[in-house]
C-alpha positions as CSV (number, residue, x, y, z in Angstrom):
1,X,99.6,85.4,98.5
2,X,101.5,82.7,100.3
3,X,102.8,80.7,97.3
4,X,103.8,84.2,96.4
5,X,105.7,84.9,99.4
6,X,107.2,81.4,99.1
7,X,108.8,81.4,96.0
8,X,110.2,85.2,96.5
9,X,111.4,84.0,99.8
10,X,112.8,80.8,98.1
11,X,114.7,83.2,95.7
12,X,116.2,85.3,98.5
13,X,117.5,82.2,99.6
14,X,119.5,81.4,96.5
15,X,120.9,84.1,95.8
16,X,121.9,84.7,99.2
17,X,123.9,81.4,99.5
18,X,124.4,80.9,95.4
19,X,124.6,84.4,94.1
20,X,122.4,82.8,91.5
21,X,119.1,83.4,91.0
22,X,116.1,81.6,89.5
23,X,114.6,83.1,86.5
24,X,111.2,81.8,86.8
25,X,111.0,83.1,90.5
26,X,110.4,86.6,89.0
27,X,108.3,85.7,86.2
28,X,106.1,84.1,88.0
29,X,106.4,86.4,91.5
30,X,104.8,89.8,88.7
31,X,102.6,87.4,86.8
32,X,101.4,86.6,90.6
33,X,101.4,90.2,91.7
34,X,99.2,91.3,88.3
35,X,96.2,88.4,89.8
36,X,96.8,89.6,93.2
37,X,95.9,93.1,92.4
38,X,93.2,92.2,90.0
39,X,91.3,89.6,92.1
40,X,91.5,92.5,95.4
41,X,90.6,94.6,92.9
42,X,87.6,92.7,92.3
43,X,86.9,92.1,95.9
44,X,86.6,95.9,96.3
45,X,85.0,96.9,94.0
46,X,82.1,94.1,95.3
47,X,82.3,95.4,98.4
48,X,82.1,99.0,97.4
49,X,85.2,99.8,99.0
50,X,87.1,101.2,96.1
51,X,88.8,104.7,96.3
52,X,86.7,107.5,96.4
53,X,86.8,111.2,97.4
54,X,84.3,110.7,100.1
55,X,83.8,114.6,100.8
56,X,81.9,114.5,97.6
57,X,80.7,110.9,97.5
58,X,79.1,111.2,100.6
59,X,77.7,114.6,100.8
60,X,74.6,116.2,99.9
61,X,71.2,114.0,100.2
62,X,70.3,110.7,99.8
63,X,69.3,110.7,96.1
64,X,73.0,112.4,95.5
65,X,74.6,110.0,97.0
66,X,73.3,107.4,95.3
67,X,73.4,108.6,92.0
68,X,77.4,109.3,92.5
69,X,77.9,105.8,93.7
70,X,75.7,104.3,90.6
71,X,77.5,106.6,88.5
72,X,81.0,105.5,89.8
73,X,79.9,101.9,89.9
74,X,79.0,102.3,85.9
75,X,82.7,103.8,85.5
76,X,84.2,101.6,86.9
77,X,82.3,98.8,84.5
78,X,83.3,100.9,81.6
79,X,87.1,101.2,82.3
80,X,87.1,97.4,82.9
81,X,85.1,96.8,80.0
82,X,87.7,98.5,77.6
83,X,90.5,97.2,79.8
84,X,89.4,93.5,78.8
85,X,88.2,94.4,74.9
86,X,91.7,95.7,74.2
87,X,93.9,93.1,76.2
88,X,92.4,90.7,74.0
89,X,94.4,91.9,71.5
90,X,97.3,91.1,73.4
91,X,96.1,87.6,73.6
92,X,95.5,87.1,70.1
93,X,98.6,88.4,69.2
94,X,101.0,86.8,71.9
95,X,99.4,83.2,70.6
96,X,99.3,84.0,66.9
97,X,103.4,85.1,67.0
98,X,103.9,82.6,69.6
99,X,105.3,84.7,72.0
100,X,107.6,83.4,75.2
101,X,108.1,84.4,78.5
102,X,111.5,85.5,78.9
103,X,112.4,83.6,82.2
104,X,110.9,79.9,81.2
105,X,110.4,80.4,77.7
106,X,106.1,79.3,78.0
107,X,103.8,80.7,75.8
108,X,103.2,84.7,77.1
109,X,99.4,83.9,76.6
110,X,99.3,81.9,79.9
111,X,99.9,84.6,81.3
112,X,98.3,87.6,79.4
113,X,94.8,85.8,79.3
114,X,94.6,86.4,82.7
115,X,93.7,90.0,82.0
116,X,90.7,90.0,80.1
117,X,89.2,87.4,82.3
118,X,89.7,89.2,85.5
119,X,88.6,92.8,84.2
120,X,85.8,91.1,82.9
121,X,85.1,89.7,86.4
122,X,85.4,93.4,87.9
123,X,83.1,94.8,85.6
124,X,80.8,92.3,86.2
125,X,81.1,93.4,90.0
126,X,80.8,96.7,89.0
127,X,77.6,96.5,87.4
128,X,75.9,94.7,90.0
129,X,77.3,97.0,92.6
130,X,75.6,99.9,89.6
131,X,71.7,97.8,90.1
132,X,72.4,97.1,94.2
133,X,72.7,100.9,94.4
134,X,69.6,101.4,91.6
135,X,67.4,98.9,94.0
136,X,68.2,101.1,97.2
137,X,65.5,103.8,98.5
């Protein structure tokens, strides 16, 4: 979060005083934002802190309860899941056609493989957040 707030603050900067303004600043500030929200999404989703409608979620007895947090646990695994299988893709296909980042001109993989490792991550989470809530009374 700092080096992000850094280098956008750097930017400001020069084009404030220049008019100019560095290309890879941006690149790199979204490629930055994209890990941000992935590794706080992970963070919640460990925590079991993730966005539900708690009306529901935490009605009704014990057993319900934990059956819709185990049940939104395994969705969330699932989305993530598919999430990584088909950003692979992306991957494969930014480094076979040797795609470049528009701003710097590096290969787009650096920055693409990111997403198939952190969804992989959160579904990981997930599904030990799915057997915490199994091993609860």
């Amino acid at each position: 979060m700092a080096l992000l707030a850094l280098i956008t603050f750097s930017n400001v900067l020069v084009r404030y005083f220049t008019n100019e303004s560095f290309a890879w600043t941006e690149e790199f500030s979204v490629f930055l934002m994209i890990v941000l929200a992935l590794v706080a999404g992970s963070a919640s989703v460990a925590r079991n802190r993730q966005i539900r409608i708690e009306f529901f979620s935490d009605s009704g007895s014990p057993t319900r309860q934990r059956a819709l947090a185990r049940f939104g646990a395994l969705m969330v695994a699932v989305l993530f899941t598919l999430i990584a299988v088909l950003s692979v893709r992306t991957v494969y296909d930014d480094f076979r056609y040797g795609e470049t980042s528009p701003g710097i001109g590096v290969p787009q993989w650096w920055y693409t493989i990111w997403l198939p490792v952190l969804s992989v991550a959160i579904a990981l989470r997930a599904l030990g957040l799915f057997i915490r809530r199994g091993r609860q009374p």
